[in-house]
N, C-alpha and C positions, 0 to 999 in steps of 0.2 A: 307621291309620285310612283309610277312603277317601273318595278323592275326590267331588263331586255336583256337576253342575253347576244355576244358578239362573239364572233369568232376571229383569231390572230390567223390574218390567213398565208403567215410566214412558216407559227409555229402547230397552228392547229388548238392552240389552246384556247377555253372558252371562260369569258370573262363576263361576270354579273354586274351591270352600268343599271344607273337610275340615273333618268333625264323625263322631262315633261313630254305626254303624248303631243301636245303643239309639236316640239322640236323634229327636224331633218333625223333621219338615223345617222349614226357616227359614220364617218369612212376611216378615221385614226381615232387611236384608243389616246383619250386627252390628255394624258399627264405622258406617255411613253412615243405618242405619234408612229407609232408601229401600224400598218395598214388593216382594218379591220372590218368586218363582214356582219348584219344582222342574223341571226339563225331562228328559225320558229322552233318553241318549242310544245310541248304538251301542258295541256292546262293542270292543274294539283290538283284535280279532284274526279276521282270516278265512282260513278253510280254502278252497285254490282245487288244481285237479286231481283227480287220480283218489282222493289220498286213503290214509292209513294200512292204512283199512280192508280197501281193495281191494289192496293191496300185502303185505299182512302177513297176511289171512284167506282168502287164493286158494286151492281147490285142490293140492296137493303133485303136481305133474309127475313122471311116472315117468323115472328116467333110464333112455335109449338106454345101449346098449355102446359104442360110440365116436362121440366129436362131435367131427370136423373137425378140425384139427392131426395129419392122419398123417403119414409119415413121408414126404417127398415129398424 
């Protein structure tokens, strides 16, 4: 089930709740019934650099006949 977070909108504190995506958002925080708010957050994961897309859907380079490593 995943996690939500709420916010206490007396004290401002934010509180990590697991309840089923089926379920109402809370309006009272369940064991304290203290009045309480859903808040959005940012998802945990960011993409930083060039990126899968750029690295894996490039263009296909033609190979040359010999790259470097002759026989020297």
């Amino acid at each position: 089930m995943p996690t939500y977070l709420y916010k206490n909108l007396e004290t401002g504190e934010i509180y990590e709740l697991v309840q089923s995506m089926r379920e109402e958002a809370y309006t009272a925080h369940p064991e304290t019934g203290v009045p309480i708010k859903r808040v959005l957050a940012r998802p945990g994961i960011a993409f930083k650099g060039g990126g899968f897309h750029a690295n894996d859907y490039r263009p296909k380079e033609k190979k040359s006949e010999s790259k470097g490593g002759g026989g020297e």
